[in-house]
PASEBA-1860 file (N, C-alpha, C; in nm, 3 decimals):
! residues 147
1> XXXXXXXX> -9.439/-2.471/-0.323/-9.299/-2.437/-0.324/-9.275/-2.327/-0.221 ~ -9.125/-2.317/-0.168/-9.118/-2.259/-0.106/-8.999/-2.195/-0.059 ~ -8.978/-2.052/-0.094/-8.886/-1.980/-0.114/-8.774/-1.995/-0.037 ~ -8.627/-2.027/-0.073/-8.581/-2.005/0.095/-8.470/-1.928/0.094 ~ -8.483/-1.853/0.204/-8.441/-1.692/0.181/-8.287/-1.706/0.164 ~ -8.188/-1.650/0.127/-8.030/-1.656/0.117/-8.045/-1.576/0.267 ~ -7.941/-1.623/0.332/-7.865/-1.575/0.449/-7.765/-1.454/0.475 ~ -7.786/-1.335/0.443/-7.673/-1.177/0.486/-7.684/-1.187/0.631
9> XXXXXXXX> -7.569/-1.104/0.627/-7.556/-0.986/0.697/-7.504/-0.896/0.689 ~ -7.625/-0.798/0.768/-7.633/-0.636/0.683/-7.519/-0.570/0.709 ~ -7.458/-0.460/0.683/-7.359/-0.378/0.708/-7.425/-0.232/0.731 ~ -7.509/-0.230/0.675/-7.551/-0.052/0.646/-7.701/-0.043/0.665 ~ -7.769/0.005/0.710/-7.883/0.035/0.722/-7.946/0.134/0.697 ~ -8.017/0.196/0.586/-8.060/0.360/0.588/-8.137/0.384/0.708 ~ -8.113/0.458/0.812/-8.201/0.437/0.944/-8.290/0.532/0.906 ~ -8.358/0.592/0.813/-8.447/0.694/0.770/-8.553/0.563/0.727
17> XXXXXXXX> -8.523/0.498/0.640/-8.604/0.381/0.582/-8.632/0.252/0.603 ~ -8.506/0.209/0.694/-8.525/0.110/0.761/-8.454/0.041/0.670 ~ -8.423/0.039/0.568/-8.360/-0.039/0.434/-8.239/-0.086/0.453 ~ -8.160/-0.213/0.405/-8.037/-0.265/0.409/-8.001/-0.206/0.312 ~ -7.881/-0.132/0.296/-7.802/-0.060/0.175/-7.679/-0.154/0.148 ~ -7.618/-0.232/0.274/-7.497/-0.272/0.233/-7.465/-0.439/0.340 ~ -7.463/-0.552/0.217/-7.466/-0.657/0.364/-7.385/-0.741/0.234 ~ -7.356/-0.882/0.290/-7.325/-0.956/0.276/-7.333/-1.100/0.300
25> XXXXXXXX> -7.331/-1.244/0.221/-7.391/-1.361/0.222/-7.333/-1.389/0.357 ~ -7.372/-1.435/0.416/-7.322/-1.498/0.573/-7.280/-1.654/0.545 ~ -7.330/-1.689/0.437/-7.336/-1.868/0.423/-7.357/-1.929/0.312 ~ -7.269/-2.015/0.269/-7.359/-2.067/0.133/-7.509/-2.107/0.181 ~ -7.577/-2.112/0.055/-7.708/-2.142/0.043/-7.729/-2.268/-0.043 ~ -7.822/-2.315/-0.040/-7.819/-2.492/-0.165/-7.904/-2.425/-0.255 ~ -8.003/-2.456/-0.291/-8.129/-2.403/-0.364/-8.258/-2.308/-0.299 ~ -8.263/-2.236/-0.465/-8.394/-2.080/-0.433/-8.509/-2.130/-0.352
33> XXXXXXXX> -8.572/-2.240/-0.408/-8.654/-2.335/-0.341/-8.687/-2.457/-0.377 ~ -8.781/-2.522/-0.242/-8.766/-2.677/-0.221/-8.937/-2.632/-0.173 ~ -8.975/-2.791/-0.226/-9.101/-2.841/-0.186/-9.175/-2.930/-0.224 ~ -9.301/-2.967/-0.236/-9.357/-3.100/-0.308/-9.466/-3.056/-0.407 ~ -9.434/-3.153/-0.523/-9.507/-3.129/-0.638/-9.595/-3.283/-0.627 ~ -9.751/-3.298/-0.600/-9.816/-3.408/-0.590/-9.727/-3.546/-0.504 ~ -9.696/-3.488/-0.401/-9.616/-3.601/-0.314/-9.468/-3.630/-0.371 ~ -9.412/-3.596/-0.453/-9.247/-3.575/-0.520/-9.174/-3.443/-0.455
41> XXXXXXXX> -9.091/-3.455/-0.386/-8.982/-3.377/-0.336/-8.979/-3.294/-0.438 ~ -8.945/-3.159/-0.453/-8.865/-3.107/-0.614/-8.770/-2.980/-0.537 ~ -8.640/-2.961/-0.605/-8.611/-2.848/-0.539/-8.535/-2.797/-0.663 ~ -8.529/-2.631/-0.689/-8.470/-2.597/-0.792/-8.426/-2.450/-0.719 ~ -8.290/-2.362/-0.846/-8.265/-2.279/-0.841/-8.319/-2.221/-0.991 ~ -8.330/-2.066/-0.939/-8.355/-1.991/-1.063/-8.228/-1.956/-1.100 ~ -8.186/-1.937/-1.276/-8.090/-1.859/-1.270/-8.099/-1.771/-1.422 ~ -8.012/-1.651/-1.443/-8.062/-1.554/-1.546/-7.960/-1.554/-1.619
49> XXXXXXXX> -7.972/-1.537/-1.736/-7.842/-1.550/-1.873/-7.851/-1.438/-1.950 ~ -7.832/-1.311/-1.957/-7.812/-1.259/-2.084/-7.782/-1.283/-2.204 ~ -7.694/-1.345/-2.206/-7.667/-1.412/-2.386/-7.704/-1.554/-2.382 ~ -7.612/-1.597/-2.502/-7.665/-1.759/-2.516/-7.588/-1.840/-2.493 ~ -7.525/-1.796/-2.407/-7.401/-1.884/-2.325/-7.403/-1.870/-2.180 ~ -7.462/-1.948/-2.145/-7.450/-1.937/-1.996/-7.299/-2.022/-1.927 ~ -7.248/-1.946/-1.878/-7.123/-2.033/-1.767/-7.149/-2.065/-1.641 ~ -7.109/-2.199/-1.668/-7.080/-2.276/-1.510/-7.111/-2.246/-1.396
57> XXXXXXXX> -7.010/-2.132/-1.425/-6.936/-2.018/-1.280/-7.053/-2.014/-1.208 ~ -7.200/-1.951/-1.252/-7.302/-1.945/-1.219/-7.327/-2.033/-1.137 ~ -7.335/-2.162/-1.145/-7.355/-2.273/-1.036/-7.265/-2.309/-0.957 ~ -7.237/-2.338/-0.840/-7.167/-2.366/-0.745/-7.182/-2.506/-0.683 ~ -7.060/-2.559/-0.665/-7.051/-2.728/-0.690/-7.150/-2.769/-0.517 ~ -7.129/-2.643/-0.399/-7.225/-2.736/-0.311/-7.344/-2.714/-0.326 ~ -7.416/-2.644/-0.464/-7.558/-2.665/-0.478/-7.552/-2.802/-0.516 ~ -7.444/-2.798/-0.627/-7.465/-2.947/-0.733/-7.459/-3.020/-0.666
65> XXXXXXXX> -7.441/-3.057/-0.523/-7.366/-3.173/-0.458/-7.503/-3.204/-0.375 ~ -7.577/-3.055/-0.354/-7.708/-3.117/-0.266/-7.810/-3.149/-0.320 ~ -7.823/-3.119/-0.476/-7.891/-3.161/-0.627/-7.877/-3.314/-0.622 ~ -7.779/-3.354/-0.645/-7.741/-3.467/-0.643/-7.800/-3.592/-0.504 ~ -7.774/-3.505/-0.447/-7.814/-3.595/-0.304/-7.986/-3.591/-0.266 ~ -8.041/-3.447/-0.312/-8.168/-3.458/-0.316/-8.218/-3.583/-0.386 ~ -8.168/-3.604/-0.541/-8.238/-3.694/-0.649/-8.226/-3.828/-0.598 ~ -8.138/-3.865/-0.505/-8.090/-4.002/-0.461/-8.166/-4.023/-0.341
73> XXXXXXXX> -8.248/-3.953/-0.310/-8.331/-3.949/-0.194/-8.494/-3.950/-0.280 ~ -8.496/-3.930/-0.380/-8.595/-3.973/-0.419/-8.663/-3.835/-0.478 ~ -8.577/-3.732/-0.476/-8.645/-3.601/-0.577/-8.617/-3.573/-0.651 ~ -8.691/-3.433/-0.751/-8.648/-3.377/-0.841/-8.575/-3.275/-0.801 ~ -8.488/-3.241/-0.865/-8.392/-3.134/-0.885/-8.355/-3.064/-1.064 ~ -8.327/-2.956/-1.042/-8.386/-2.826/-1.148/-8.320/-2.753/-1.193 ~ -8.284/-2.671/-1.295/-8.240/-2.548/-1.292/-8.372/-2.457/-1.361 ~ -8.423/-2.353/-1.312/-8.485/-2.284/-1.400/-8.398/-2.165/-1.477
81> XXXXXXXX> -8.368/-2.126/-1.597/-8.262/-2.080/-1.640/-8.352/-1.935/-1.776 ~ -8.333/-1.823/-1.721/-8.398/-1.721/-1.803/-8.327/-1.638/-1.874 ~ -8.330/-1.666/-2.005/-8.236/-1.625/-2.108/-8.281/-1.484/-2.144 ~ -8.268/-1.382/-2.145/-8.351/-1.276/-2.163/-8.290/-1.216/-2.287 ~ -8.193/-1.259/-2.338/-8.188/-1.187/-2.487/-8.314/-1.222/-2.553 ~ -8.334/-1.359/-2.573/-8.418/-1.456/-2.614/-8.545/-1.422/-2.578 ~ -8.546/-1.422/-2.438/-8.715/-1.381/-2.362/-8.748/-1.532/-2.352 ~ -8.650/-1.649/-2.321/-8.685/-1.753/-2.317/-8.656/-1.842/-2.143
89> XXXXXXXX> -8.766/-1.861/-2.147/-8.749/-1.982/-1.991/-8.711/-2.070/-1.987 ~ -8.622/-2.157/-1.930/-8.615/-2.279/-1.951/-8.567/-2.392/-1.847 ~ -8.614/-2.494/-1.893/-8.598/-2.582/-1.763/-8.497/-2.699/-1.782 ~ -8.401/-2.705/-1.686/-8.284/-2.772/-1.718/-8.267/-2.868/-1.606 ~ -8.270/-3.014/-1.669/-8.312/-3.105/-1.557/-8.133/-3.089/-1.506 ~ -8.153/-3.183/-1.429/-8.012/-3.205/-1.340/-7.929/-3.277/-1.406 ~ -7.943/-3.427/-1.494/-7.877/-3.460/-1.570/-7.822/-3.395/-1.679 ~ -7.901/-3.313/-1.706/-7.832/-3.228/-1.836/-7.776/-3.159/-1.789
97> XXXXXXXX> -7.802/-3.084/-1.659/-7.678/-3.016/-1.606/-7.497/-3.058/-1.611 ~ -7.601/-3.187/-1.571/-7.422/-3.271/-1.545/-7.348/-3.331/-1.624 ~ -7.439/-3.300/-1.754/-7.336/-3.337/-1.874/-7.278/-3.220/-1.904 ~ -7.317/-3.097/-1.859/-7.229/-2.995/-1.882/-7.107/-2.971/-1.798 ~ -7.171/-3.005/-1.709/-7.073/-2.993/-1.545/-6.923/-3.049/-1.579 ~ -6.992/-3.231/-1.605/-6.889/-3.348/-1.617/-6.799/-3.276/-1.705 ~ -6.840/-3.227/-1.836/-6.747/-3.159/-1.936/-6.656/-3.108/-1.942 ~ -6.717/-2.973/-1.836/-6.604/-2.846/-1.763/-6.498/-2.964/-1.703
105> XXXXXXXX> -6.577/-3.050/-1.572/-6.454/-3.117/-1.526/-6.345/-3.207/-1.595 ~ -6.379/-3.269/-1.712/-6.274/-3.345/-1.816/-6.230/-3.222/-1.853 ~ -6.166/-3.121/-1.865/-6.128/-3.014/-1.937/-6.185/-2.923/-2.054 ~ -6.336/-2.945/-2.072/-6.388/-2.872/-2.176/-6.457/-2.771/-2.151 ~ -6.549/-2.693/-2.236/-6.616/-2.580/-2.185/-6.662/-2.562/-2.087 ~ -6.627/-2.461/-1.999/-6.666/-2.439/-1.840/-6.806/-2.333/-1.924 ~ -6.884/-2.326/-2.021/-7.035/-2.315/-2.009/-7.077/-2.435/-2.129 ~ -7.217/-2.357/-2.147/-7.273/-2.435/-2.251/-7.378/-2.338/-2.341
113> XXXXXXXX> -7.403/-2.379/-2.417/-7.489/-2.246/-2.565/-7.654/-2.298/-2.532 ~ -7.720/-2.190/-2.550/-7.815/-2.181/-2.531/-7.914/-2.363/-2.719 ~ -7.806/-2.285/-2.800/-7.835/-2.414/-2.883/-7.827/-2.577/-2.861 ~ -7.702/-2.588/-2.799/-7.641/-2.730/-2.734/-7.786/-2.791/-2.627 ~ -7.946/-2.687/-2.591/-8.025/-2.726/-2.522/-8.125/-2.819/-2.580 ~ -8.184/-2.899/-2.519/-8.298/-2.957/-2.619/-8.458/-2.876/-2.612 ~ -8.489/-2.807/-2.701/-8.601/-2.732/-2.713/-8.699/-2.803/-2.643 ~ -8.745/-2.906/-2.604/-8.872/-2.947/-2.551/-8.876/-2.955/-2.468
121> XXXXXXXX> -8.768/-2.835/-2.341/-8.731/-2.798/-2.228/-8.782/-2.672/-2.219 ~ -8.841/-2.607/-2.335/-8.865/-2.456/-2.312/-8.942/-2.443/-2.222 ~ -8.965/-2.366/-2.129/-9.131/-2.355/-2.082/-9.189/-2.245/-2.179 ~ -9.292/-2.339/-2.215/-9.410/-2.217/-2.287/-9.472/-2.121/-2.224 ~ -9.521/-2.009/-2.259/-9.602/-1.893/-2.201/-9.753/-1.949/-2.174 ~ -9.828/-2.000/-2.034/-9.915/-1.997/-2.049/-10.016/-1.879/-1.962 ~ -10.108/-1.797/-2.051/-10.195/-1.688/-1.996/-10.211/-1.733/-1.836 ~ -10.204/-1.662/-1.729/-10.242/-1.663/-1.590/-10.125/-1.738/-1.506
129> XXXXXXXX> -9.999/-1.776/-1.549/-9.964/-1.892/-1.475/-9.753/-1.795/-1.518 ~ -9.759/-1.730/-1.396/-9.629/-1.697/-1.443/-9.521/-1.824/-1.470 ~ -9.506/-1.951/-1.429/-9.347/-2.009/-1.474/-9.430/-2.127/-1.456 ~ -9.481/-2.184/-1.582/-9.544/-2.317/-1.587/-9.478/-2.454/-1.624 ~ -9.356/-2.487/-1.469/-9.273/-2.575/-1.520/-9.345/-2.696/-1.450 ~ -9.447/-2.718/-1.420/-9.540/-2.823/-1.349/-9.512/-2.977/-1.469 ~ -9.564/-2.913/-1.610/-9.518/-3.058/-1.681/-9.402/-3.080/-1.731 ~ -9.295/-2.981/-1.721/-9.184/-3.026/-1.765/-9.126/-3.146/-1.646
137> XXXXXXXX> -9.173/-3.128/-1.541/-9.116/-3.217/-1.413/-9.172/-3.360/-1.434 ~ -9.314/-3.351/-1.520/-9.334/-3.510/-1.561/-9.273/-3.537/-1.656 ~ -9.217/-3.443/-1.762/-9.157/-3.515/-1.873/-9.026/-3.493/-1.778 ~ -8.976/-3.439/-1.724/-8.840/-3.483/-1.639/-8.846/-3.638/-1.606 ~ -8.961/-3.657/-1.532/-8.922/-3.825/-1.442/-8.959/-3.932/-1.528 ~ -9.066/-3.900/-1.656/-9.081/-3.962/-1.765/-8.969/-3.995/-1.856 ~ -8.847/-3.899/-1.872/-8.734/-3.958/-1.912/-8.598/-3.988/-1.839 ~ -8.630/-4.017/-1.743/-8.537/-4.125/-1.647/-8.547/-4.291/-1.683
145> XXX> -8.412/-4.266/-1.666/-8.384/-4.420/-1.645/-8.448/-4.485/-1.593 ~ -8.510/-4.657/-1.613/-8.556/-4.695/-1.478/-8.457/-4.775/-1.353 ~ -8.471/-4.757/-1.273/-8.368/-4.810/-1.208/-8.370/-4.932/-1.192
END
């Protein structure tokens, strides 16, 4: 995997430290990162929730749109989503995204509850391996449709 950096530009520079103090996004960005998992495309964003309602707002429709276009090209696409009241990780395929998405767009909740998730999305804690979403991506393509 492989990180890909968001796009600023700086405004302020501490010239003592060399440090950016003050910048701004220059560009939308699609996803945190993209790369291949055993010859499968996968690309995901991280994103962080304080409570147990995460909103929409958080996602931005030209990630969803290059989500979308990734999977039709033959990849996975992701949300990794870190609930920290909870202390819980979790991995939110793209379809489930878009049953939330679709929702907001028919007029219903612009989020969704951390309950409304299906638990066998959690990622578990495993010793040595900070974010072990490697098998959730087989049970991702394991419950796809077949085409």
């Amino acid at each position: 995997m492989q990180k890909i950096p968001t796009p600023i530009t700086p405004i302020e520079i501490d010239q003592r430290t060399r440090h950016i103090t003050l910048a701004y996004f220059g560009q939308k960005s699609t996803v945190d990162y993209i790369g291949a998992v055993q010859g499968i495309p996968v690309c995901f964003d991280a994103k962080e929730c304080a409570s147990d309602t995460f909103a929409l707002q958080n996602i931005h429709e030209h990630q969803v749109r290059f989500m979308q276009d990734f999977e039709k090209q033959g990849g996975v696409a992701f949300f990794l989503i870190y609930f920290t009241e909870r202390d819980v990780l979790y991995y939110l395929p793209l379809q489930m995204l878009m049953f939330f998405w679709d929702r907001a767009a028919e007029g219903g909740r612009k989020s969704f509850r951390f309950d409304e998730l299906n638990p066998e999305y959690e990622i578990p804690e495993v010793p040595g391996i900070p974010v072990p979403y490697l098998e959730l991506i087989n049970k991702d393509l394991a419950e796809r449709p077949e085409d």
